[in-house]
Every structure is written in structure tokens, then in C-alpha cells.
N, C-alpha and C positions, 0 to 999 in steps of 0.2 A: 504494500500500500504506500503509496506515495505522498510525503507528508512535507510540506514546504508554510515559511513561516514569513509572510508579506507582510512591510513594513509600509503604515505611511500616514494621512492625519486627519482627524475628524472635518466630517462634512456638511456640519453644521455651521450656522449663521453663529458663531461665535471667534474673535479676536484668538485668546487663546493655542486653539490650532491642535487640542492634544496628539499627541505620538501615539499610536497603533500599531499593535501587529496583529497580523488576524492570521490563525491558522486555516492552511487549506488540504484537504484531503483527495486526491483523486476529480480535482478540479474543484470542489465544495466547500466553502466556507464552514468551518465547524467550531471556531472558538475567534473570539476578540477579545484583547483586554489592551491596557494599557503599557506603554514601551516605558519601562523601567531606567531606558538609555537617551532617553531625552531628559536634558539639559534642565529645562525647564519644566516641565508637565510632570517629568517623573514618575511614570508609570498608574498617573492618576486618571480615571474617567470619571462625568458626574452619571448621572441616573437616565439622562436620556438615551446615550451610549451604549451601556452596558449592556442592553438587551439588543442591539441594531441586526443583529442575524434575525430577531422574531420580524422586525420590519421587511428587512432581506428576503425573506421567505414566506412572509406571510400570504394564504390563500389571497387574497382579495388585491395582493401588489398589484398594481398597473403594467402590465409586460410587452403589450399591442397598442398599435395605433385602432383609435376605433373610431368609426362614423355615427354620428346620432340620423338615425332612422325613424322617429317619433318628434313629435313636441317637446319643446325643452323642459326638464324636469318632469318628463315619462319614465326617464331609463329605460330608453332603447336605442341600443347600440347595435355596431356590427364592426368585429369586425375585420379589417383590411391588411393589406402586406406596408412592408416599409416604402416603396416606392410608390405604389399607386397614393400611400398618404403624402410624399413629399412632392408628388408631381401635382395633386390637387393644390394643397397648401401656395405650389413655387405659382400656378395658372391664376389663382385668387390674388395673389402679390403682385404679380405684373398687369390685372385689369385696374388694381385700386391704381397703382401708381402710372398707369397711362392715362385713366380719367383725372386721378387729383391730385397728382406729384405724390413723394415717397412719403410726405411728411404727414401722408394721411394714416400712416398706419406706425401706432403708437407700441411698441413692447411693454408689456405691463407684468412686470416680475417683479419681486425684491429680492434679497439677500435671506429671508428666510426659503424663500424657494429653492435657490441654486447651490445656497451655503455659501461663507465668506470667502473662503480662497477661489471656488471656481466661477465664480459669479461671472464674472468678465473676462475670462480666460478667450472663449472663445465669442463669444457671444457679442461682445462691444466693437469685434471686427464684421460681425455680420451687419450687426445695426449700419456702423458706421459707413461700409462698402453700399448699402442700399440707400442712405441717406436721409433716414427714418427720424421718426419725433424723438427727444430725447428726455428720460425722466432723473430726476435728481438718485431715484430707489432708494429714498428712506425718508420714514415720516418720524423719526426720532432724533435722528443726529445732525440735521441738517441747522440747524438756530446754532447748537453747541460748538460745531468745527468754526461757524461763522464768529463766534464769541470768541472763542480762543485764538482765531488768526487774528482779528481786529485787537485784541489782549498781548500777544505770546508772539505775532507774527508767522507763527506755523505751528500746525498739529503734530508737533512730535513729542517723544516721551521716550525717556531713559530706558537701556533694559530693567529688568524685576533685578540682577544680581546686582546691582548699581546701588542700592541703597544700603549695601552692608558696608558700604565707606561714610554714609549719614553718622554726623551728629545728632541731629535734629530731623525728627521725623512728625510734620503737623498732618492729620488728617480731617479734615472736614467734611462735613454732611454725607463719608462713605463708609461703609461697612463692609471693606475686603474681606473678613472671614468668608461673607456669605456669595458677594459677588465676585472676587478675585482671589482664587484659592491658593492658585500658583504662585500669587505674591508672599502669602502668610509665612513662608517657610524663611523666604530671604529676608525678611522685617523681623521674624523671632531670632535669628541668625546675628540681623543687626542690633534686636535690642541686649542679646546678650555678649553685646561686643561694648557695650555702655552706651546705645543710641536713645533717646529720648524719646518718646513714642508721645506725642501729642494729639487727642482727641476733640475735634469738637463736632456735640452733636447732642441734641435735646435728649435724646432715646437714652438709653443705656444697655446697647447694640454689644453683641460677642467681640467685637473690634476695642470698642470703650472698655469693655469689661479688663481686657489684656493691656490695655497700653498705659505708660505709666503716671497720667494726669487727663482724668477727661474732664472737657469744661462744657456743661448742659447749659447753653443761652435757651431763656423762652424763647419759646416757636414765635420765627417774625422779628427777629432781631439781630440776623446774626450781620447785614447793614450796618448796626449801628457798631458791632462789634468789630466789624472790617475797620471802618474810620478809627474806631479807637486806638486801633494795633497801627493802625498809621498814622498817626497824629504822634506818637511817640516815636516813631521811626525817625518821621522828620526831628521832633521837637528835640531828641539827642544826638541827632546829624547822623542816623545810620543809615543814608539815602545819598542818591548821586544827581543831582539839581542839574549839572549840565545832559547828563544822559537823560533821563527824563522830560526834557524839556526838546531834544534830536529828535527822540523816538517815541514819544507816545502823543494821545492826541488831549486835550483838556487837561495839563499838568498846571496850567495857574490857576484855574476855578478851582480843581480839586484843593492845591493847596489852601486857598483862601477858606474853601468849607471847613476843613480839617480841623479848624482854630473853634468850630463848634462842637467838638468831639474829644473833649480832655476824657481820659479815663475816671473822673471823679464825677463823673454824667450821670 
């Protein structure tokens, strides 16, 4: 029996990316778990994973292209080979876009559909080459990237091992236990390297519970509590008035507010 052990990384809509290996049998998937030899993930999967062969296998998986032969929302189907679906599919593409340009025909997917890594692999060269409508595909993250580039000038972020060189580790309004597992390991790493593990966060979240000072602002305040941590930055000059003033936009109004946000508020 032939037993081969394929390595490679989940397919879901998640950042993350875990490492896999999935055993194979005689062509068959017979076991997945998690790749012990990744760097990062470490052999860890969460609860959707775990199971992905019942997905894999399951009766009812989708394996055919099928035609609806009924009203919609009948369930009736039929159905068809790969080519006659891709030749129907490729003849409906070419009347839209000869009666109404390409831009009539809209791709409607997200990243929970295709999963993060292959989302766009191939797909964004097919839009693109047809010259199709184009969607942002995401209704979550699109305000936040735009905050952070107008903030930060670009969405980027350290690796997770990067933080075992932290002194000072402040976390706000997040609770990596629950959302970012594969961080927890390098931060306990860090805090028992003498790293400060700072908390803020109204709840008293498995993240608070562990780090070494959490501070609960009333919900609805933590505004006033930003200005305050900066009013003292400036007020003992631990800030850079020329940099500040290059590169960011509103550095004189801000200053001038800040004079209303002593910490004895």
C-alpha cells in the first residue's frame, strides 16, 4: 500500500496560513493534521480544519458542473461534462460583452469562497485579461487598510517572532488568545524574557487575564484615553515635532487639542 505524506497550507479565508500534511493512501486522503515543522503555526489547526476530509468527502460535495432545468429554487438540476459547461459559460460571456462591453459582467466572490492564499492566484488574471467590473472582495477590511495607510503609510506588520526582542508590549481593544493563537506562544516567550505585556481593554479577556497590567477604561472612552497618553508624550518631549509635522496630516490642531487632555481629566 502506498502511503505518501503531502505537505502544504490551509484553504481557508484566514491570514494565518497553517502548515498541513495530509496523509495519502493509494491516491486517498486518509488523515490531516497539522505540520509540526512550520515555523510559525507549529503543528497547530483550529476546529474548522480538523475535520476537512468529512468536507472532502462528504456525500453531498459538489463534484459536476450542473445545469438548472426547473425554476430557481426547485432543485433541478442536470447534470453536464466539463466542456459543454465551459463552452456554454465562455458563449454567454462573449454575447454580454459584445452587446455591453466587459464591464457588464461583474465577478462576485470573496475570500471566504476561494480562501486567502488562492483567491487571486488565478482568477484576477482572468478578470483582468476580459476587462471585467472590479470588486474591492471585502466588506470588513476595506475602512481599516484605508485607516492604517492614511495612519502608518502602509499595511504592514512585523513577523509574530519579532516581538521576543519587545520591551514593551501595549495591546488594545484585542484579545490574541482567542483571535491570534500563533502569536501567544512568541509574547509568553517575550514576557518571560522580562517584556511588559500591557492591556487595554474594558472586558477582562484571557489576553488581560495573562499580561502583566491591564487597564479597563469605561466602554466609550478609550479617545479620551489616547489624548491623554499623548499629551504627556508631548508634555515631557518624548515626541519628534519636526517628523511629525513632514509626515503626518493635522499635527498643529492635534497639538493644540492635547492641552485639553492633562491626565488629571
Amino acid at each position: 500500500m502506498e502511503r505518501l505524506l503531502v505537505r502544504g497550507a490551509c484553504p481557508h479565508d484566514c491570514p494565518d496560513t497553517c502548515g498541513l500534511v495530509t496523509e495519502v493512501q493509494d491516491g486517498e486522503a486518509v488523515s490531516i493534521r497539522g505540520d509540526p515543522a512550520n515555523p510559525v503555526t507549529g503543528g497547530w489547526l483550529c476546529a474548522k480544519v480538523r475535520p476537512y476530509l468529512h468536507h472532502v468527502y462528504h456525500p453531498d460535495r459538489l463534484l459536476y458542473p450542473l445545469r438548472r432545468v426547473g425554476p430557481k429554487g426547485s432543485g433541478q438540476w442536470q447534470r453536464i461534462g466539463w466542456e459543454e459547461a465551459i463552452a456554454e459559460i465562455a458563449a454567454r460571456w462573449k454575447a454580454i460583452i459584445a452587446e455591453s462591453g466587459p464591464e457588464a459582467i461583474l465577478p462576485y466572490f470573496y475570500s471566504g469562497t476561494l480562501g486567502l492564499v488562492q483567491m487571486t492566484v488565478s482568477s484576477a488574471r482572468l478578470w483582468n485579461r476580459l476587462g471585467t467590473s472590479r470588486m474591492e472582495r471585502t466588506i470588513c477590511c476595506a475602512a481599516a487598510f484605508m485607516a492604517i495607510r492614511a495612519t502608518l503609510g502602509q499595511c504592514w506588520s512585523p513577523p509574530y517572532s519579532d516581538v521576543v526582542h519587545s520591551k514593551l508590549v501595549l495591546i488594545w481593544g484585542h484579545n490574541p488568545v482567542s483571535t491570534a493563537p500563533h502569536f501567544m506562544p512568541f509574547l509568553r516567550q517575550a514576557q518571560h524574557a522580562g517584556c511588559h505585556v500591557v492591556v487595554i481593554d474594558p472586558h477582562r479577556t484571557p489576553t488581560a487575564a495573562g499580561a502583566d497590567w491591564h487597564l479597563a477604561p469605561r466602554p466609550g472612552t478609550d479617545g479620551a484615553l489616547a489624548m491623554g497618553l499623548a499629551h504627556v508624550l508631548v508634555a515631557e518631549g518624548m515626541h519628534e515635532p519636526t517628523w511629525l509635522e513632514e509626515h503626518t496630516v493635522g499635527w498643529p490642531l492635534l497639538r493644540e487639542r492635547l492641552a485639553d487632555y492633562p491626565p488629571q481629566r
